[in-house]
N, C-alpha and C positions, 0 to 999 in steps of 0.2 A: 542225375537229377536234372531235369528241365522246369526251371520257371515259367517259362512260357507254353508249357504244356498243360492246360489244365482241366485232364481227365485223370487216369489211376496210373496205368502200366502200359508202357506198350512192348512187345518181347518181337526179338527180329524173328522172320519167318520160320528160318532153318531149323530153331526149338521146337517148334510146333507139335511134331510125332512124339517129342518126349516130356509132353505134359499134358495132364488130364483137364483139358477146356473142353467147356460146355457151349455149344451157340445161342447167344443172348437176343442178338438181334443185329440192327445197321446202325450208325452214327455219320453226322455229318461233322467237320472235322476242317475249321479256316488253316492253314497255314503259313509260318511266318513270311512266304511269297505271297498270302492274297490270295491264293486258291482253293476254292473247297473242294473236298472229298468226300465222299464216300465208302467205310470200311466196316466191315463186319465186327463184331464185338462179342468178346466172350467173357463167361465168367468163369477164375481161377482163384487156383490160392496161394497167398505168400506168408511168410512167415517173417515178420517182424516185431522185435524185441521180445524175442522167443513166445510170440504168440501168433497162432492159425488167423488168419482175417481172406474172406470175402472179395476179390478185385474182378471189376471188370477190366478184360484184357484185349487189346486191339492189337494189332502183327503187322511189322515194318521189314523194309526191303532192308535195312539199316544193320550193321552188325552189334549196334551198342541196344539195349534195354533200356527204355528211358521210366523213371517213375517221376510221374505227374504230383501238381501241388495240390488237387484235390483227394489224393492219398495222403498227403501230410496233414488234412485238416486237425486240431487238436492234438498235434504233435509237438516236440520240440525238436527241432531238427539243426542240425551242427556242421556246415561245411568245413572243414579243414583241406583246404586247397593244397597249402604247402606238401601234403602229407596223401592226399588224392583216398580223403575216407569224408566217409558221413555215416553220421549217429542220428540214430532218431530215436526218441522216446515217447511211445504212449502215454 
């Protein structure tokens, strides 16, 4: 999870071929350097707390999947650091 991300999901590139995204469109995109970008945006689906939901999706060079704090809107969401989980509840 990235606080400071705040769009939905972004999945590293290499998933790509083995998920069913749609092309949504482009996004412009500041990052924590100060620079903008531009990346393409799709939309997918995740399944959290055993329910199908709607995300748009953006794709990073990155090996880690980051989910955004505008995915957690109306959630309740649970960092447990110690223990390297997060709970989130619709």
């Amino acid at each position: 999870m990235d606080t400071g991300f705040n769009d939905e999901f972004t999945l590293p590139r290499i998933h790509f071929n083995e998920c069913d995204l749609e092309f949504f469109g482009k996004e412009k995109y500041i990052l924590a350097n100060g620079d903008l970008v531009e990346e393409d945006v799709y939309l997918g689906e995740l399944i959290i707390d055993n329910k199908r939901i709607n995300v748009f999706v953006s794709l990073t060079n990155d090996v880690d999947a980051l989910i955004g704090t505008r995915l957690l809107d109306n959630t309740i969401t649970i960092l447990d650091f110690k223990n390297y989980n997060i709970t989130v509840q619709a």
